[in-house]
N, C-alpha and C positions, 0 to 999 in steps of 0.2 A: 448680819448684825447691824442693829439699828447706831445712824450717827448719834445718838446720846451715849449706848453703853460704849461705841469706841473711844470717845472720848475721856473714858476712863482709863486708858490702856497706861499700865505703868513700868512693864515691862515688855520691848519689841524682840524676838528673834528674827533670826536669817541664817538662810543654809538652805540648799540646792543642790539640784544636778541630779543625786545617789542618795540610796535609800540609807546611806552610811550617814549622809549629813541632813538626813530629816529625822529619822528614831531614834536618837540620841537626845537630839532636843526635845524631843516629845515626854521622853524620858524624866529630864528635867523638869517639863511642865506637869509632869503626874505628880513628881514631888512636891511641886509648890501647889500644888492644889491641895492633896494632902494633909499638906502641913498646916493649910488656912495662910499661905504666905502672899496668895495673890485668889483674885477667884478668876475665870474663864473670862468674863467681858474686861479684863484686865493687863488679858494678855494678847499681843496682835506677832504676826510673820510676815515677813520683808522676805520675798523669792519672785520666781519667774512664773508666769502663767503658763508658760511652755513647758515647764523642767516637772518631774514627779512632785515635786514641793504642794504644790497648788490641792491636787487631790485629796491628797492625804491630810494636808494641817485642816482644811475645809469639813475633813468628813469627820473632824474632830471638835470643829462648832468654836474655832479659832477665828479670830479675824484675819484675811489674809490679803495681804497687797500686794499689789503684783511691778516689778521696774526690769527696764530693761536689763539682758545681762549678757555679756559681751565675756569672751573665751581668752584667758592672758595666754598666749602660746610659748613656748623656748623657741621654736624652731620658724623663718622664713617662712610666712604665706601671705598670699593676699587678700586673705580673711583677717588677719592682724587690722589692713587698715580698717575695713567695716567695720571691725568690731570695738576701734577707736570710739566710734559715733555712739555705739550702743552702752559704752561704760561712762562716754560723758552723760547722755541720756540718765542713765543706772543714778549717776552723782546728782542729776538735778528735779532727779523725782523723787532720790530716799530725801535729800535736802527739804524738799517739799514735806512727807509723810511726817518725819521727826519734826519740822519743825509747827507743822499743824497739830501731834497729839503733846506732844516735849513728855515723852518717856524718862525715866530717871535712870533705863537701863536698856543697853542693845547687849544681846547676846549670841555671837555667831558660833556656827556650826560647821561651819568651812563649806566649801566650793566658790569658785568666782564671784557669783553673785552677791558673796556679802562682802566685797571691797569696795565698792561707792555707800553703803549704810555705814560702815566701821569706819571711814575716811569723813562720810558728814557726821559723825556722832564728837569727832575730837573737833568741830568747826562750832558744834555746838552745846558743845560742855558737856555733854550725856558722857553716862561710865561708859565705856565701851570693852567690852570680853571676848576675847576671841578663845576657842578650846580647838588645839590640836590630836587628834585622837591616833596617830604612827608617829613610829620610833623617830624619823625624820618628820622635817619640817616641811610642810606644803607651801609652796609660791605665792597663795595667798593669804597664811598663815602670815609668811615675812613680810608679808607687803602689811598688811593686818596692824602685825607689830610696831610697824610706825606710828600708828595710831591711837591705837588702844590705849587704854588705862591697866589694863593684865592681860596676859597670856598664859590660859592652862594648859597645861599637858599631861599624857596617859602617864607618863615613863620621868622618871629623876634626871636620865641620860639626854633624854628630849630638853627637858628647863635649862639645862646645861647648853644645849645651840642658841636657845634665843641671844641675839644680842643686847645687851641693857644700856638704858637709859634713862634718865633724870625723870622719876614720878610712873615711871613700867613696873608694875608687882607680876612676877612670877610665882603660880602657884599651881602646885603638880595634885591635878586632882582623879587621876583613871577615867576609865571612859565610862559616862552613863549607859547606861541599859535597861531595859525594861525590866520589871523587877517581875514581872509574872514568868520569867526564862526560868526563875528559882522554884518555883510552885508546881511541877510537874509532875505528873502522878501516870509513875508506873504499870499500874493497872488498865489506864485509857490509853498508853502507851501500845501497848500489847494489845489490847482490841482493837484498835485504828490499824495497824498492821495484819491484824485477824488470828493470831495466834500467839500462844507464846514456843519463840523456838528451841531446839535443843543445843544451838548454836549461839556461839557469842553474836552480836548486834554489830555490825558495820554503821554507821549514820554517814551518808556521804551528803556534802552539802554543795550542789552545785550552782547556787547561787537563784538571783530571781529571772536573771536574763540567760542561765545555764553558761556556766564555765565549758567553754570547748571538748580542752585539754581531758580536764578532770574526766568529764562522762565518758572522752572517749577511753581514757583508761581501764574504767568500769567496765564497759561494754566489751573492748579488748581481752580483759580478763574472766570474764562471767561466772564460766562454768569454773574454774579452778578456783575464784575465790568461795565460790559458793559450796566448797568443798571445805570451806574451815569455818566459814561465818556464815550468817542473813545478813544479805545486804540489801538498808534501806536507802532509798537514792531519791536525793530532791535533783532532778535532772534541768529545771527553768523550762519556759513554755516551747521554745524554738525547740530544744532538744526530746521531748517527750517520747520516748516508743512504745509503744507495747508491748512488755515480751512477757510472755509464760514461762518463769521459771520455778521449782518447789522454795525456794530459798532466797526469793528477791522479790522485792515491795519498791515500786515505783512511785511518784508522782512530781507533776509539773514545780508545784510547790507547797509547803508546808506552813501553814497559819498558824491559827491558835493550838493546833499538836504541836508546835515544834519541842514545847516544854516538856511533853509528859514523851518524848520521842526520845531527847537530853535524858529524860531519865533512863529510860531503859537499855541507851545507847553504852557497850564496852572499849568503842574506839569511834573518835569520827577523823572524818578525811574532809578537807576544803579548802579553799583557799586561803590566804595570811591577810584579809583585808582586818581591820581596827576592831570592826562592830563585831564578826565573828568568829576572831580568837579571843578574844577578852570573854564575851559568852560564854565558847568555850574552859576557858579558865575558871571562871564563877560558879560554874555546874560542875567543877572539878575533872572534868573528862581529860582522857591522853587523846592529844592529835597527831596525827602526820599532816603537815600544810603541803601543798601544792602550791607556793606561792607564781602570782604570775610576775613573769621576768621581766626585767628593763626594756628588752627590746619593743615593749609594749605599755609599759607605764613607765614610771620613773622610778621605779624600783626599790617604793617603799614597802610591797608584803615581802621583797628579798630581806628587807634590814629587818622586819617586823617577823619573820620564820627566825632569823638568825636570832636574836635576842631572845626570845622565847626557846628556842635548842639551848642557847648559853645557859639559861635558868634553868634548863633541865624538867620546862613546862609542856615541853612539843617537840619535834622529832618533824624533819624536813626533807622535800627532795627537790631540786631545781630541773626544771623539764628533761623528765625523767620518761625513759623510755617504758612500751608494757612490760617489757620481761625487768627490768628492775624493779618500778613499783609492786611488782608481783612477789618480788624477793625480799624485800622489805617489808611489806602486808606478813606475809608468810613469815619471816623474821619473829613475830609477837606472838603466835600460837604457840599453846603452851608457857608463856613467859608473861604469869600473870602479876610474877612479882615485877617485873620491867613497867608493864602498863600501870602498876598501881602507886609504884614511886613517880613517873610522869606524872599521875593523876595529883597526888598530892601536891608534888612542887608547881602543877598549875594552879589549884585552889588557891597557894599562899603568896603565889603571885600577883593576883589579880585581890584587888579590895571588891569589896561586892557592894560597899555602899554609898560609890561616885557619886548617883544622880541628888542622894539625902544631900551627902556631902554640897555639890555646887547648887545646890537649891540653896541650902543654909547661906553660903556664900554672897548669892542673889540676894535675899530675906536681909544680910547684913547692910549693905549696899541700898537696899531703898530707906529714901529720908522716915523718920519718925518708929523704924522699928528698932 
C-alpha cells in the first residue's frame, strides 16, 4: 500500500499470536466496509511480522505494520528479562506508527502484542478499545484496561471483572464472527463429505494446529462411534492420518466448507476456545467441548465450557478418558429432544450480530460521522 493511501488510515487494529485474535477483527473490518463506515486504504494493523497476524491481514490488502512483541509471562523465566527489551521496543515503534498516521481509533484483538499500541494510544489521545472475547479476563486485556478508553466483552459476567475507572466505558458486545459461518448450505455440505449419510453428523473440530487430546479420542473410539454417527474430523496438519473407514471424513482443515459442514452438522465436539463456541452458538448446534485444562493454559476454555453448560448451550468434559467420552457421545443417540433443546439455548445465547454491532460502535467514535 502506497505511503499516500496510508496516510489515510483512520482506524488501526492489533491482535496476534492466534487465529482467535486475528478473525475476529477481520470480522469487524467486513462490517465497516459494508457499511461504507471506513474504505480498505483506511484501515491499517499493528502485529508481529513473526506471529500468524502478518499473513493473513496482508493477504487481505490491509496495511500491516509490524513492532516488536515481547511474551508477559505469570511464571519465572529468563525469557521475562529479553522480552523486557522487546515490549519497550513494541512501545517506541507503535509510538512512532500512531503518531506518524494519528488514527482517531485503535482497536485491539488481544494477545501481547497489542499492549505497547493500547498503552501509546492513551499517550496520545487516540480512543483506544480493547475486546475481550472469554468468560475471564486475559493478562493483557487487564493490563489493556489501564489504558483504554472501553473495554468490550463477550459475556455481561465478564464487564462485571473489569475494574472501573474515571472516563473507562464498558460495553458487552459478543464476539464478532464472520458472518459467512451463517450462510452454509447443506447440499455443499453433503457433497464435500461425498455422500449424504444415513447417520446423524458428528463435526469434530480439532483445531488448525490439531488439538492432541481431542483426535486422540476420536481415533481411540473409531469403530464404536461410527456405529451411531459419521464422523467428520478436522484433525490440524501435524495430526492428519489416513484411514479408511465407511463412516468417517477426514481432513487436515476445513476452509470455506466449514459453513455448509455447520450446516449439516447434528452434534460437534471441540474445544471451548471464544471464536469456536460462540460459532458454535450462532449456527445454533449442540456441543460437547473438550475444553483444554489449566494445567496448560490458564483455564479460561474451563470457565468458557462451564458457562455455556450453566446456560444449557453445551454440554462438557474435562480431560476425559476414551471409555467416558464414549459414554457421553453414546449418552445422545436417540435423545433428539436433548440435542435440540441444547441447540436452541445456544442460538439464544449467543447474538449473531456482534461484528454489525462494534462496527457501528467504531462508525460512532470516528469524528464527523
Amino acid at each position: 500500500m502506497s505511503r499516500k493511501q496510508s496516510k489515510n488510515i483512520k482506524i488501526f487494529f492489533t491482535g496476534g499470536g492466534t487465529g482467535g485474535h486475528v478473525y475476529p477483527g477481520l470480522a469487524v473490518i467486513d462490517s465497516l466496509l459494508e457499511k461504507g463506515i471506513c474504505k480498505i486504504d483506511e484501515i491499517g494493523w499493528i502485529g508481529n511480522k513473526h506471529g500468524i497476524e502478518k499473513k493473513i491481514v496482508e493477504s487481505r490488502g490491509i496495511a500491516f505494520f509490524s513492532i516488536p512483541a515481547g511474551k508477559l509471562r505469570r511464571y519465572f523465566s529468563l525469557k521475562n528479562f529479553i522480552d523486557i527489551f522487546k515490549v519497550l521496543g513494541g512501545v517506541i515503534k507503535s509510538y512512532f506508527i500512531l503518531l506518524r498516521f494519528k488514527p482517531e481509533i485503535l482497536f485491539s484483538k488481544g494477545g501481547f502484542v497489542t499492549v505497547p499500541p493500547i498503552f501509546c494510544s492513551k499517550l496520545l489521545k487516540i480512543t483506544g478499545i480493547t475486546h475481550e472475547s472469554d468468560t475471564s479476563l486475559g493478562l493483557a486485556t487487564r493490563i489493556n484496561s489501564k489504558f483504554a478508553s472501553c473495554v468490550m466483552t463477550a459475556y455481561e459476567s465478564t464487564a462485571e471483572k473489569v475494574v472501573k475507572r474515571p472516563g473507562l466505558e464498558v460495553v458487552v458486545s459478543g464476539n464478532p464472527v464472520r458472518r459467512e459461518i451463517l450462510l452454509g448450505d447443506a447440499g455443499k455440505g453433503y457433497e464435500f463429505i461425498g455422500r449424504k449419510p444415513g447417520k446423524k453428523i458428528m463435526l469434530v473440530l480439532g483445531g488448525s494446529l490439531g488439538a492432541v487430546q481431542v483426535n486422540q479420542l476420536i481415533h481411540d473410539n473409531l469403530d464404536q462411534l461410527c456405529q451411531n454417527w459419521f464422523v467428520v474430523h478436522q484433525t490440524g496438519d501435524k495430526n492428519f492420518k489416513e484411514i479408511a473407514h465407511p463412516n468417517y471424513f477426514a481432513a487436515p482443515f476445513f476452509y470455506k466448507e466449514l459453513a455448509d459442514l455447520y450446516a449439516i452438522a447434528d452434534l460437534v465436539v471441540s474445544r471451548a476456545g471464544a471464536g469456536t463456541i460462540w460459532e458454535n452458538a450462532i449456527c445454533g448446534k449442540p456441543a460437547l467441548l473438550i475444553p483444554l485444562g489449566s494445567k496448560n493454559s490458564r483455564g479460561d476454555q474451563v470457565l468458557n465450557a462451564q458457562l455455556f453448560y450453566d446456560n444449557g448451550a453445551a454440554d462438557y468434559l474435562l480431560e476425559p478418558s476414551a471409555q467416558e467420552f464414549l459414554e457421553k457421545v453414546d449418552s445422545y443417540v436417540g435423545e433428539d429432544s436433548l440435542l435440540d433443546k441444547m441447540a436452541l439455548a445456544a442460538g439464544e445465547f449467543c447474538r449473531r450480530d456482534s461484528s454489525d454491532f462494534i462496527a457501528e460502535y467504531l462508525g460512532s467514535e470516528l469524528k464527523g460521522v
